[in-house]
LUMRODO-794366 format. One record per residue: x, y negated, z negated of N, C-alpha, C in turn; residue number from 1. Coordinates in steps of 0.05 Angstrom, whole numbers, padded with zeros to 5 digits, always signed. Example, Ala and Ser with C-alpha at 12.3 -4.5 7.8 and 13.67 -1.06 7.14 Angstrom:
<recs>
((+00264, +00114, -00156), (+00246, +00090, -00156), (+00264, +00066, -00156), 1);
((+00257, +00045, -00142), (+00273, +00021, -00143), (+00258, -00001, -00157), 2);
</recs>
This chain:
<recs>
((+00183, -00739, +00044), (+00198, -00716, +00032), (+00179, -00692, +00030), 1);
((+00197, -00668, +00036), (+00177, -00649, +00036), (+00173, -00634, +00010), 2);
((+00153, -00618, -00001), (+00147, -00618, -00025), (+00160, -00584, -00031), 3);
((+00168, -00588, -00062), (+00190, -00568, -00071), (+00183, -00540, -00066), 4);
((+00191, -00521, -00061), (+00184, -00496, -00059), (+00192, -00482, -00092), 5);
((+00165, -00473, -00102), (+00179, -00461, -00128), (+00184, -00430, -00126), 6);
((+00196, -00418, -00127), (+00206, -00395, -00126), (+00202, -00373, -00148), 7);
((+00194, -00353, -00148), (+00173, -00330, -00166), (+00195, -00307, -00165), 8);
((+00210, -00297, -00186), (+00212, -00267, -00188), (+00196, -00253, -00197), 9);
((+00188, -00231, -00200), (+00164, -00211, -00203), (+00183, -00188, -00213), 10);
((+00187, -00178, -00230), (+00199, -00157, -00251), (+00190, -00135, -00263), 11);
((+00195, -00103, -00269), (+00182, -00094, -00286), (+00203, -00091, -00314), 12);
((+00190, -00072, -00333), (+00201, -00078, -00358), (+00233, -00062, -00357), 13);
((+00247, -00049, -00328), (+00269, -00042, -00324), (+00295, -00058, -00322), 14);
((+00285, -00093, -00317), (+00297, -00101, -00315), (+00296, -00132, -00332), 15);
((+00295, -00118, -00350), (+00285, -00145, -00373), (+00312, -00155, -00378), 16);
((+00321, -00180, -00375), (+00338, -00190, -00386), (+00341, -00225, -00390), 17);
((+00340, -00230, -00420), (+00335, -00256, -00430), (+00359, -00281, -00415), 18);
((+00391, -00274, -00418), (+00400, -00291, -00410), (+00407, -00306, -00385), 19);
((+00390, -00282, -00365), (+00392, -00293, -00336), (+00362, -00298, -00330), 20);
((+00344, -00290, -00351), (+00324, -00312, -00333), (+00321, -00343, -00347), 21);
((+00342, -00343, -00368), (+00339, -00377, -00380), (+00358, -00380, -00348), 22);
((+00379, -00369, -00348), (+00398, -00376, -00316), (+00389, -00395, -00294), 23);
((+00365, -00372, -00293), (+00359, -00367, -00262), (+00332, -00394, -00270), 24);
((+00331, -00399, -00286), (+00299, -00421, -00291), (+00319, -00451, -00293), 25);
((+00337, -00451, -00303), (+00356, -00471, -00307), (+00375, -00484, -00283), 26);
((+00385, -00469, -00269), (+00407, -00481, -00255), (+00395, -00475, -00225), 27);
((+00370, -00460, -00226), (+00359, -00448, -00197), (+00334, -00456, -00184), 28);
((+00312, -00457, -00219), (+00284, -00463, -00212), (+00276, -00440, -00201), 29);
((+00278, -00424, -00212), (+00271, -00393, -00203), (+00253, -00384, -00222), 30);
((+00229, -00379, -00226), (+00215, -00374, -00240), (+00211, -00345, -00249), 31);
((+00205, -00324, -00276), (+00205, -00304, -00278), (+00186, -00292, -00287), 32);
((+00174, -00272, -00287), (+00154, -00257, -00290), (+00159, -00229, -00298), 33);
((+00159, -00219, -00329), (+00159, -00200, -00336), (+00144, -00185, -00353), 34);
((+00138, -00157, -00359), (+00128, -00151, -00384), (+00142, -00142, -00400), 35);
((+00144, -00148, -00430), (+00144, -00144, -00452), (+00154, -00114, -00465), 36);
((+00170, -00111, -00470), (+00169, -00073, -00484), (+00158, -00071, -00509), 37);
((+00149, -00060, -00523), (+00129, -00048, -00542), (+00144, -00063, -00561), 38);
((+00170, -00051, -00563), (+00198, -00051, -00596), (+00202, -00082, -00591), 39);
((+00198, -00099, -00577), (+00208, -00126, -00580), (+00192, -00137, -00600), 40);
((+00206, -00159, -00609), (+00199, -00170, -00631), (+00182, -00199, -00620), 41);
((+00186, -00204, -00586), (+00175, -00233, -00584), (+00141, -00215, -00570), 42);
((+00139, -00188, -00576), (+00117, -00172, -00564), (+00101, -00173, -00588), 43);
((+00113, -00169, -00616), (+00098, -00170, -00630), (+00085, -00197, -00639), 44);
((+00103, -00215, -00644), (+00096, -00248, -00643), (+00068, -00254, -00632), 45);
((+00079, -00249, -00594), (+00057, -00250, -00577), (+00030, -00235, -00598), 46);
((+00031, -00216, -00603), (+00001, -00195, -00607), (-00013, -00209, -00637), 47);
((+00016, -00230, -00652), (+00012, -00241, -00679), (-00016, -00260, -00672), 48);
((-00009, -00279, -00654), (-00027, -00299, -00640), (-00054, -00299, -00640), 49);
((-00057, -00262, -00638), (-00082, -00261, -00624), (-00107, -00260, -00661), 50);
((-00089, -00263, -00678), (-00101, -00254, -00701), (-00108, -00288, -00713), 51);
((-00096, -00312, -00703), (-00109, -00335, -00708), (-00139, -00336, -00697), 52);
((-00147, -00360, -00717), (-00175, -00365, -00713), (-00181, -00380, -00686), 53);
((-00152, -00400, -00683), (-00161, -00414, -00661), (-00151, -00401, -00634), 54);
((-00143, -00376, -00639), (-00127, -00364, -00613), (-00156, -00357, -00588), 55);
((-00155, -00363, -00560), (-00174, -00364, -00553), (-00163, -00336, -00518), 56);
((-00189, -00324, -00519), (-00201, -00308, -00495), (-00201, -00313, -00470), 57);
((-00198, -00304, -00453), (-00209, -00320, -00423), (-00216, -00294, -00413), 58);
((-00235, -00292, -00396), (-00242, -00267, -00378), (-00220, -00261, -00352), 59);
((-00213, -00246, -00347), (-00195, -00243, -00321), (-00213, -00219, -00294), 60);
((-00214, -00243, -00281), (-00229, -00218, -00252), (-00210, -00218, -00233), 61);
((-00199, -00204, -00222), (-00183, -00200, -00201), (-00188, -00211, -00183), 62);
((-00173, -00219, -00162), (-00177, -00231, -00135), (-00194, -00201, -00123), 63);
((-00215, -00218, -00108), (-00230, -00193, -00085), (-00216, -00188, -00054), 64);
((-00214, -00172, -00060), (-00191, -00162, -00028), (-00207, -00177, -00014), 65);
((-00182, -00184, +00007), (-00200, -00203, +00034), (-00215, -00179, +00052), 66);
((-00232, -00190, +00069), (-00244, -00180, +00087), (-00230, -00166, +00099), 67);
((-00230, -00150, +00115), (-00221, -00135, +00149), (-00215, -00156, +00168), 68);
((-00200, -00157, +00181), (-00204, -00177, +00203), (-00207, -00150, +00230), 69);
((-00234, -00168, +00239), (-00239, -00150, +00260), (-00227, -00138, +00279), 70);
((-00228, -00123, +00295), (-00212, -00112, +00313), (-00210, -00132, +00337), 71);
((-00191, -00126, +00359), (-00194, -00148, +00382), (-00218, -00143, +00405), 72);
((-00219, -00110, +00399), (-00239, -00101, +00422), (-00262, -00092, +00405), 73);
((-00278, -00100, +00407), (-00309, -00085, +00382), (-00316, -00059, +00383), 74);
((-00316, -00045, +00366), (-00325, -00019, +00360), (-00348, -00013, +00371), 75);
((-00356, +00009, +00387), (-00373, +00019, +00396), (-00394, +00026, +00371), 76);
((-00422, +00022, +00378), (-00446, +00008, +00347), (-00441, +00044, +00338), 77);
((-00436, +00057, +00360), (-00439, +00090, +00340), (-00420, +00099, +00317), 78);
((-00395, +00076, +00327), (-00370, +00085, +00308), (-00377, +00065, +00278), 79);
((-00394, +00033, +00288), (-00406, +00025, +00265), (-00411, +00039, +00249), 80);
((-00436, +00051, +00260), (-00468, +00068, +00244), (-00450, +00083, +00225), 81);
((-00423, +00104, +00241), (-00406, +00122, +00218), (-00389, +00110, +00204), 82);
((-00384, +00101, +00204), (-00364, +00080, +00183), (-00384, +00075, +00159), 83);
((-00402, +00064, +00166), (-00434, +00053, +00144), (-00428, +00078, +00123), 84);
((-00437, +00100, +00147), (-00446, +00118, +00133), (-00424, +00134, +00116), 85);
((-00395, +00147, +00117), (-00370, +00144, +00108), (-00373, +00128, +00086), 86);
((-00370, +00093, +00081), (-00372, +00087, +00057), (-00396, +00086, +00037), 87);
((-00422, +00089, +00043), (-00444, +00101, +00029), (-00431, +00127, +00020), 88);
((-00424, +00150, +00034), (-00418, +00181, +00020), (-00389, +00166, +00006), 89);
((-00375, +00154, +00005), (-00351, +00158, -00017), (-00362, +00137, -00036), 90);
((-00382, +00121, -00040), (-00393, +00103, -00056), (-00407, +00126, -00073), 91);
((-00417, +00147, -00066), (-00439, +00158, -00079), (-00420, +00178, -00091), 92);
((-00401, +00194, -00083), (-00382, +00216, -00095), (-00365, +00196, -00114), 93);
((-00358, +00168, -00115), (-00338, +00161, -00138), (-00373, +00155, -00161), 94);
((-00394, +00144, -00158), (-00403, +00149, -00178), (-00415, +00173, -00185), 95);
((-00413, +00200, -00169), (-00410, +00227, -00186), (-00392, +00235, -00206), 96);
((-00372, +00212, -00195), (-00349, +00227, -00209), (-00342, +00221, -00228), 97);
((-00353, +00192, -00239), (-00362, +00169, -00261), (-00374, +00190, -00282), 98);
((-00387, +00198, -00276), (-00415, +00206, -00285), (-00405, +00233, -00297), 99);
((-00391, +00249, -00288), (-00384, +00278, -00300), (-00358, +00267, -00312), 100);
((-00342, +00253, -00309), (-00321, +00256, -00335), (-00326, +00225, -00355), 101);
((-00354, +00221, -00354), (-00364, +00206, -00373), (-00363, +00229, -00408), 102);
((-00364, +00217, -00427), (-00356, +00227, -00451), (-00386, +00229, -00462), 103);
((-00405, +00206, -00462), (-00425, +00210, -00469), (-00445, +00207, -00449), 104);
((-00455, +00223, -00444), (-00476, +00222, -00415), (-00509, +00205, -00418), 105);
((-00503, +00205, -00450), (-00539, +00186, -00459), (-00529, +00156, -00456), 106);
((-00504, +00147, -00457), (-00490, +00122, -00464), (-00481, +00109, -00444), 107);
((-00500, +00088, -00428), (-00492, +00079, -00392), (-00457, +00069, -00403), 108);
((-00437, +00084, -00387), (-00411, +00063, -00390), (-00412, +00041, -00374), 109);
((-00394, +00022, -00390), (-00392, +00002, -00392), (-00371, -00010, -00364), 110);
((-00374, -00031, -00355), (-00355, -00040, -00328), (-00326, -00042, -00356), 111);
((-00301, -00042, -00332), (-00282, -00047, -00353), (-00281, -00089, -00350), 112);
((-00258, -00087, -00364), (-00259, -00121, -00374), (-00227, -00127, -00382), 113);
((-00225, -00145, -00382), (-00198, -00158, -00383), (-00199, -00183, -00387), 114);
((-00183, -00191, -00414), (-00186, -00212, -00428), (-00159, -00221, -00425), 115);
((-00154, -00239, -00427), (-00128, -00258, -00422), (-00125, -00281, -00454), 116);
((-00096, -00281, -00459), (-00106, -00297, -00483), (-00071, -00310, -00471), 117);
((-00059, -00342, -00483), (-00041, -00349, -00477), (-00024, -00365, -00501), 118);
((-00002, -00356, -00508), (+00012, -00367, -00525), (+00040, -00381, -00512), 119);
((+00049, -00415, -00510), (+00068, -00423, -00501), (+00093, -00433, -00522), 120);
((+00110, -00442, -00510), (+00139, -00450, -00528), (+00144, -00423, -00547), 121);
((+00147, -00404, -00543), (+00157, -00380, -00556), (+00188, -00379, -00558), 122);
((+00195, -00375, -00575), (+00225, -00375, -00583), (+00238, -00352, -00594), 123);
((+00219, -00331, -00595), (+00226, -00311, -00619), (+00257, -00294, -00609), 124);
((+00261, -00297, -00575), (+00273, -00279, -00561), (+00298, -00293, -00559), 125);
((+00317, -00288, -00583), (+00347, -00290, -00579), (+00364, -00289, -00562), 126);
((+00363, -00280, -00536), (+00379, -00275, -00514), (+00370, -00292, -00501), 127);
((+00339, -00301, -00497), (+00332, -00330, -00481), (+00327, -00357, -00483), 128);
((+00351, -00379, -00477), (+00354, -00394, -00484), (+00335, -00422, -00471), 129);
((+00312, -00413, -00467), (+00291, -00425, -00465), (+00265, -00414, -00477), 130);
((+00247, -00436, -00479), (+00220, -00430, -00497), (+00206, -00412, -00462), 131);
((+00182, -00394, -00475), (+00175, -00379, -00459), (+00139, -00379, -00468), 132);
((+00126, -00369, -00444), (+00097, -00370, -00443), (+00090, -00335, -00448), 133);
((+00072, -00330, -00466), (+00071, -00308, -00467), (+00044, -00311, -00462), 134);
((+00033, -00284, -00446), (+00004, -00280, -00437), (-00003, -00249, -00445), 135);
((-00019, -00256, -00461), (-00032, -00230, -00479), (-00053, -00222, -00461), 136);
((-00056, -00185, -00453), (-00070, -00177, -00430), (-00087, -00152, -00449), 137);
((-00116, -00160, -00455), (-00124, -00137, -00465), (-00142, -00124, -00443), 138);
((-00140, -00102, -00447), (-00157, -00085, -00423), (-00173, -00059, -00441), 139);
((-00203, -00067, -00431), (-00220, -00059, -00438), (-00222, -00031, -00424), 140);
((-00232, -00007, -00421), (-00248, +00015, -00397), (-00268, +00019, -00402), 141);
((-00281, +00035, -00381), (-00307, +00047, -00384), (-00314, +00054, -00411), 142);
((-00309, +00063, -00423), (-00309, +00078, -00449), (-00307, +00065, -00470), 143);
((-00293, +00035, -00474), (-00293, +00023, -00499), (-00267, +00026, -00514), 144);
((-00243, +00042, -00497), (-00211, +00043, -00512), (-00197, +00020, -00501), 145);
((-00192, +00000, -00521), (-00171, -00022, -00516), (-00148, -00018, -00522), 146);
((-00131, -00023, -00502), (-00097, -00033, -00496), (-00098, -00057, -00492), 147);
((-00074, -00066, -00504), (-00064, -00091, -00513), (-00032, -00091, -00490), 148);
((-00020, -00108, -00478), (+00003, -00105, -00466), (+00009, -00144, -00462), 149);
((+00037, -00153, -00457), (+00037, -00175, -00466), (+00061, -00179, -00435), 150);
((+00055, -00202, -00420), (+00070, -00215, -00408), (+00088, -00242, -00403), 151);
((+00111, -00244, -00406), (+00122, -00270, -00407), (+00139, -00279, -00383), 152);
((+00126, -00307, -00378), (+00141, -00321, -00347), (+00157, -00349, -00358), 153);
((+00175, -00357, -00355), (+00192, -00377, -00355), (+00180, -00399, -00348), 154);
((+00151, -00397, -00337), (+00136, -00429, -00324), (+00127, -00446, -00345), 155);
((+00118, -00467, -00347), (+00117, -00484, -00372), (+00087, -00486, -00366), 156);
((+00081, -00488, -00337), (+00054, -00498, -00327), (+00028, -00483, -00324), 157);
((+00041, -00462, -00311), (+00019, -00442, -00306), (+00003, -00421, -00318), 158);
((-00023, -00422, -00311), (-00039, -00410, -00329), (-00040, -00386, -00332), 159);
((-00058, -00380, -00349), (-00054, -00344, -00358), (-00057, -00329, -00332), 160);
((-00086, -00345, -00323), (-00103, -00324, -00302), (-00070, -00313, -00281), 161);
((-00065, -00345, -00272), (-00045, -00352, -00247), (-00015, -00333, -00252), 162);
((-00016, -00322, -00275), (+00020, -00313, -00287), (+00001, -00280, -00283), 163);
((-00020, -00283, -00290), (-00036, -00248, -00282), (-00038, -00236, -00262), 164);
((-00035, -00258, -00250), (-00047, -00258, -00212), (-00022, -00257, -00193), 165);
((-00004, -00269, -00203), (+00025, -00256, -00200), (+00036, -00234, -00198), 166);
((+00031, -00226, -00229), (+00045, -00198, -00231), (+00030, -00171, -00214), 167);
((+00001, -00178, -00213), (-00003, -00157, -00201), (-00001, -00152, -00175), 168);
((+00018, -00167, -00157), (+00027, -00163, -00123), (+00052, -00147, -00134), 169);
((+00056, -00137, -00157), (+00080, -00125, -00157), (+00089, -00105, -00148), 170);
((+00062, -00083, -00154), (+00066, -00058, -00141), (+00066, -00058, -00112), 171);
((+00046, -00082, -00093), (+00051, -00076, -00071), (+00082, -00093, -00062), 172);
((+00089, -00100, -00079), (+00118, -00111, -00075), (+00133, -00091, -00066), 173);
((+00137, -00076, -00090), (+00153, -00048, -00096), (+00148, -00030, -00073), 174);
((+00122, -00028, -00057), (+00123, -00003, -00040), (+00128, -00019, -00015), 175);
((+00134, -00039, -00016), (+00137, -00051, +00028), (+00164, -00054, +00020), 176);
((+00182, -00059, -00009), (+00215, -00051, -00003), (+00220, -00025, +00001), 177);
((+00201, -00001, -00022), (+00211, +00021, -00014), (+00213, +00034, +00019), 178);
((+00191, +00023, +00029), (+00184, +00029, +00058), (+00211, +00015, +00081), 179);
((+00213, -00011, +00079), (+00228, -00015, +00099), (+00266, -00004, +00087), 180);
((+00263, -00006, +00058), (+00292, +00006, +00049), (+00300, +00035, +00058), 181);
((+00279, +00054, +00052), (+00280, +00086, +00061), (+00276, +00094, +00080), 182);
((+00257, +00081, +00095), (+00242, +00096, +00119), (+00249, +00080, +00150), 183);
((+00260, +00048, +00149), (+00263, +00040, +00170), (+00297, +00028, +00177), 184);
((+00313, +00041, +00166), (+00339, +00045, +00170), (+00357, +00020, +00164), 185);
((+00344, +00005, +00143), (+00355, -00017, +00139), (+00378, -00023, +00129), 186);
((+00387, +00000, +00122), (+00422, +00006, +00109), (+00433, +00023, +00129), 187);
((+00428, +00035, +00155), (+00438, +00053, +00168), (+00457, +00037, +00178), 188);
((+00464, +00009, +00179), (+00483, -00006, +00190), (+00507, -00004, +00169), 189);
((+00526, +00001, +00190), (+00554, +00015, +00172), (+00582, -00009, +00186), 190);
((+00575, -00017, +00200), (+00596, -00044, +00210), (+00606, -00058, +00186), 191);
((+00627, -00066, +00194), (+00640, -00083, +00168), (+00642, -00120, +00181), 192);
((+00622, -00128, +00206), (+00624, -00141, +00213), (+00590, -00155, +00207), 193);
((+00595, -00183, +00189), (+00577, -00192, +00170), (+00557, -00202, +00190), 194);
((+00561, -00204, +00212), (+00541, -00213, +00236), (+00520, -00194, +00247), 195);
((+00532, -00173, +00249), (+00521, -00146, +00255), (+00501, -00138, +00231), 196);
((+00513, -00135, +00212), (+00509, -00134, +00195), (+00481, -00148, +00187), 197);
((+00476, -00178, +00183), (+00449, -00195, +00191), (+00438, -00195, +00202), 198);
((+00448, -00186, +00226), (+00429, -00181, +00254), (+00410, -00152, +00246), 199);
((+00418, -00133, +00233), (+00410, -00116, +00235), (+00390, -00114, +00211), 200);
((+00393, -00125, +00197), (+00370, -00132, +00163), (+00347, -00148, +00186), 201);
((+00363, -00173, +00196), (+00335, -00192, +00202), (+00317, -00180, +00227), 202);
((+00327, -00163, +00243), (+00305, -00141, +00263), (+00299, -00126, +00253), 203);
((+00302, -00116, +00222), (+00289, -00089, +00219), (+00269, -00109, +00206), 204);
((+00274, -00126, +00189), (+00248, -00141, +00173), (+00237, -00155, +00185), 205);
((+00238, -00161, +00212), (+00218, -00176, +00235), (+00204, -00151, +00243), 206);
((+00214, -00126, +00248), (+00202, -00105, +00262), (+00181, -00100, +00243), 207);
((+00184, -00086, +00218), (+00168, -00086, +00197), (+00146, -00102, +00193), 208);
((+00150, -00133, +00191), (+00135, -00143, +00189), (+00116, -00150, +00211), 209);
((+00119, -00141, +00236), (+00101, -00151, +00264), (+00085, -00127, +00260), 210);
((+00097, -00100, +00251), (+00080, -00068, +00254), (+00052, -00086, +00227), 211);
((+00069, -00088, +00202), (+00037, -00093, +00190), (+00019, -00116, +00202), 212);
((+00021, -00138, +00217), (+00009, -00152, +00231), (-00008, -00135, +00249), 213);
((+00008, -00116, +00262), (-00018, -00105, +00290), (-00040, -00079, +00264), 214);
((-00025, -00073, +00240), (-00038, -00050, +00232), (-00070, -00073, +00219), 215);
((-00051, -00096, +00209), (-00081, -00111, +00204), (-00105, -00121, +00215), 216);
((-00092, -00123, +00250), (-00111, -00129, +00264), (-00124, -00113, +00280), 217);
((-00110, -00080, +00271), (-00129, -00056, +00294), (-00138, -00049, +00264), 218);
((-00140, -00060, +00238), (-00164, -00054, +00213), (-00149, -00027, +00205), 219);
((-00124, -00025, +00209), (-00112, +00001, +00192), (-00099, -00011, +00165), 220);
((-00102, -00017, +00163), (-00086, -00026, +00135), (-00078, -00001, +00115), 221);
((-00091, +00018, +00117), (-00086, +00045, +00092), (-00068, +00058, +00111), 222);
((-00050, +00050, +00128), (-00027, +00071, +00137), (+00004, +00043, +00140), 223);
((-00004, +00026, +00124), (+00020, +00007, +00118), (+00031, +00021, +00091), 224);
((+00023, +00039, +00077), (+00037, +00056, +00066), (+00052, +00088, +00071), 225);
((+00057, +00088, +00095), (+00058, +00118, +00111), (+00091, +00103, +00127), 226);
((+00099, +00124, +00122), (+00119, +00128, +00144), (+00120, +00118, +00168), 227);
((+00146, +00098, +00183), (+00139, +00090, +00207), (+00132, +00108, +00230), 228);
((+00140, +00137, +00224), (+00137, +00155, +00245), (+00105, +00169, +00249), 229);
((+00102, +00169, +00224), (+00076, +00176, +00218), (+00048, +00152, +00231), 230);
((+00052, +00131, +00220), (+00046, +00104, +00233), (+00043, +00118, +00261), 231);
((+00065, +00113, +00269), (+00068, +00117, +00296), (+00058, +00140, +00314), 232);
((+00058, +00160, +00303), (+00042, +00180, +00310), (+00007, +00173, +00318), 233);
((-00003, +00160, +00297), (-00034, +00166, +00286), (-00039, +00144, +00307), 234);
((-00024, +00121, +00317), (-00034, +00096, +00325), (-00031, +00100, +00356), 235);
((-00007, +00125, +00367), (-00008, +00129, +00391), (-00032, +00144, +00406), 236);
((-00042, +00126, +00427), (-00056, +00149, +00439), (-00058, +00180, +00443), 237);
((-00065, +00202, +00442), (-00054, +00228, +00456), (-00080, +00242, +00462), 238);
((-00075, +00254, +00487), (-00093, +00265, +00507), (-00079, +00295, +00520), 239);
((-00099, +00318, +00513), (-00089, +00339, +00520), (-00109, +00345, +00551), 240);
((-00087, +00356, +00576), (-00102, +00370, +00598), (-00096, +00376, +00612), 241);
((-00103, +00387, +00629), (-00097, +00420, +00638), (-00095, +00415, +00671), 242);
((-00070, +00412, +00683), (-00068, +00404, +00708), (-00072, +00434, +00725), 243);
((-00092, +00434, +00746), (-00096, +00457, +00761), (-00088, +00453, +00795), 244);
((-00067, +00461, +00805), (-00067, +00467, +00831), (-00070, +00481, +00844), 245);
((-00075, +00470, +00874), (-00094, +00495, +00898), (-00080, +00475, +00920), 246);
((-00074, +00488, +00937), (-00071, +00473, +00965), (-00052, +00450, +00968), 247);
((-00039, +00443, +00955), (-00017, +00424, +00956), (-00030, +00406, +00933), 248);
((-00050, +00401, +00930), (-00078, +00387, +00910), (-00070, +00393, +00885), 249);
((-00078, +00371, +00870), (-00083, +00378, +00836), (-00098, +00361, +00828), 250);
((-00108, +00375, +00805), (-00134, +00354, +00789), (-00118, +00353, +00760), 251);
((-00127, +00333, +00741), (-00123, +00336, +00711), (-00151, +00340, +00703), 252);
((-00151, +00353, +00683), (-00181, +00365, +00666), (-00179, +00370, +00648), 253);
((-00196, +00358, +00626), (-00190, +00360, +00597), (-00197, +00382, +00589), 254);
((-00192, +00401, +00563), (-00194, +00432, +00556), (-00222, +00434, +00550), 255);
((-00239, +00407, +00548), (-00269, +00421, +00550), (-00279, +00426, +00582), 256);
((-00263, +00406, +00590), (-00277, +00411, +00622), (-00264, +00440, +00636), 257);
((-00245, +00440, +00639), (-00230, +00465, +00641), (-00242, +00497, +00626), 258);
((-00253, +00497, +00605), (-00261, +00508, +00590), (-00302, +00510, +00611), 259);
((-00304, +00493, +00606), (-00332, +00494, +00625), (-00328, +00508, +00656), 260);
((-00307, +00497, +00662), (-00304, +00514, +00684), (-00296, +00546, +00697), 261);
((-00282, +00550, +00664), (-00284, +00580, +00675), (-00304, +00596, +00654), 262);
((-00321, +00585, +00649), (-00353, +00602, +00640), (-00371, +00592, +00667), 263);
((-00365, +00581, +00684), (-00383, +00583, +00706), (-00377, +00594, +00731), 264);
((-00349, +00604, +00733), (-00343, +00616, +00768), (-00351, +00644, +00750), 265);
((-00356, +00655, +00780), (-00364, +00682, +00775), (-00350, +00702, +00768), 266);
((-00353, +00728, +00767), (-00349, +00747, +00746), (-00315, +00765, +00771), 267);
((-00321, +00763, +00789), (-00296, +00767, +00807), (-00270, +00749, +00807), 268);
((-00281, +00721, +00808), (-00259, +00711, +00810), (-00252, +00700, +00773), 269);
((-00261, +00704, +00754), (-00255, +00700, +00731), (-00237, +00723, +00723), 270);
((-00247, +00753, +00736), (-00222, +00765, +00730), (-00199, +00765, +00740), 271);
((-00190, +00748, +00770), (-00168, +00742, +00776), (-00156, +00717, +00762), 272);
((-00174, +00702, +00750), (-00162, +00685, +00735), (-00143, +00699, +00705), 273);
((-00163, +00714, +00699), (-00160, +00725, +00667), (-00124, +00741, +00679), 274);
((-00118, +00754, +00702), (-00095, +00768, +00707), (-00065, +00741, +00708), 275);
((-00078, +00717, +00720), (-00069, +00693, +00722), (-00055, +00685, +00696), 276);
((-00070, +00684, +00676), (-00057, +00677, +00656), (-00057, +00688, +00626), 277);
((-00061, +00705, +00639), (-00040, +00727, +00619), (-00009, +00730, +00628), 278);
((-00008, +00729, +00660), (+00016, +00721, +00660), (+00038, +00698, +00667), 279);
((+00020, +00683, +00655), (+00031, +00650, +00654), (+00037, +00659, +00623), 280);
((+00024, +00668, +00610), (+00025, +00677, +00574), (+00053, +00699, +00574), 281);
((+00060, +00712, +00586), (+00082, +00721, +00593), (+00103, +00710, +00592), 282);
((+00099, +00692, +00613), (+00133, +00675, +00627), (+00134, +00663, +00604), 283);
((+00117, +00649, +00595), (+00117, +00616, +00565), (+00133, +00639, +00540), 284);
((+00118, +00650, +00544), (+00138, +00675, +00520), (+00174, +00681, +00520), 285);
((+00172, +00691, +00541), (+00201, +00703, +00565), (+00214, +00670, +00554), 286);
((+00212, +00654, +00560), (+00218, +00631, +00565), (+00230, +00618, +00534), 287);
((+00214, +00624, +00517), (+00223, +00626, +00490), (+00231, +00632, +00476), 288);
((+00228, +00658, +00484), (+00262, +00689, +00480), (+00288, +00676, +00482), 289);
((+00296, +00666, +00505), (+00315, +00655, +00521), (+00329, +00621, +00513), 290);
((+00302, +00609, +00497), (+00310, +00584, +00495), (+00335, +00583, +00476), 291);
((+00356, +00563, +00486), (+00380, +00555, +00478), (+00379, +00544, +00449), 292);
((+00400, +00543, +00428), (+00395, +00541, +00410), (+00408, +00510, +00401), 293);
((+00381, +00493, +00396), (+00398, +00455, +00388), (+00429, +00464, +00379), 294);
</recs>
């Protein structure tokens, strides 16, 4: 037998609601993940906890982003060397920038910190008709100002760190729906035929998801937040140049080479060139006077 798949919702505090996630944990095995609003009373409970003797701490470090996965073709060592050098200069400008909107400049600040504390079987929340895990999230900053914020998941099992580690894929949750919902036409299907209709969700979310596959493996990853057109722009090749004919003949030449070439013919025939296209600069003009209107 194959082993159960447990199933995770991931929530923010817009859509808090007690009697469908006892529901959805009950008749579904759907697990929920939310935070807490300030005015609740199972928020304050939660923050009560933290004032026992035996209530206990845990350190929380974030998962370390994975590596890069290399490219398929290897970077030429010069594009290395600049890359090196690129993250040395933005390593050195974010700790400038540490450093001037530091508050006390004699006083090294401090790394921030995040403490995790866990309170289970919670009942305080009238609308949810199951006991609930609450996970107390204090967050320290540079500076020494603590916030307190409290999270509660429907799991009986899992730990503070694991219910922390959760919630925070949320935001990138939130921006790969906004992306394929707005930007890759996933509602532009207007058929009233429920086939069509699937067909057209499950190619846009295959399409979507094969584009972040190649953006991971040509090492773009910071344009899986950009527009598909945009994407698509930056990732296409483009090459500007300057086709010249003589004699039935043509060459292509890029605008530096082209550019080199007319600082080297001589001073006679550069002025028949210079008459040349000025009135090529003419017609392209004339031509756009005239253009028809979309």
């Amino acid at each position: 037998m194959g082993r159960d798949v447990i199933k995770v919702l991931v929530l923010d505090r817009g859509f808090i609601d007690g009697a469908q996630m006892g529901r959805l944990q009950q008749d579904y095995r759907i697990e929920t993940i939310v935070p807490l609003r300030a005015n609740m009373d199972l928020h304050a409970d939660a923050l009560g906890l933290t004032r026992l003797r035996d209530f206990r701490w845990e350190a929380y470090v974030p998962a370390a982003p994975a590596e890069p996965v290399r490219a398929a073709t290897p970077q030429p060592p010069r594009i290395e060397k600049r890359e090196a050098q690129r993250q040395q200069t933005l390593a050195r400008r974010k700790a400038e920038r540490e450093a001037e909107t530091r508050p006390d400049s004699s006083a090294p600040a401090k790394p921030p910190q995040t403490l995790l504390g866990v309170g289970r079987g919670m009942l305080s929340w009238s609308q949810c008709p199951i006991p609930l895990t609450a996970v107390v999230n204090r967050e320290t900053d540079r500076h020494g100002a603590v916030r307190d914020w409290v999270l509660v998941s429907t799991s009986t099992r899992r730990t503070a760190a694991e219910i922390r580690a959760l919630y925070d894929l949320r935001p990138a949750i939130e921006e790969r729906h906004r992306q394929y919902k707005c930007f890759w036409d996933l509602t532009r299907m207007h058929s009233c035929a429920f086939s069509l209709v699937v067909h057209q969700a499950l190619f846009v979310l295959l399409a979507y998801t094969l584009i972040q596959a190649h953006l991971l493996l040509r090492r773009r990853q910071e344009l899986n937040r950009g527009v598909w057109e945009r994407a698509w722009e930056l990732l296409s090749p483009t090459l500007e140049v300057v086709a010249v004919y003589c004699r039935q003949r043509f060459c292509l030449l890029t605008l530096a080479e082209y550019g080199r070439l007319l600082l080297e013919v001589d001073e006679s025939a550069r002025g028949r060139l210079r008459d040349r296209l000025r009135q090529i600069e003419r017609e392209q003009y004339s031509l756009l006077e005239n253009a028809r209107a979309p």
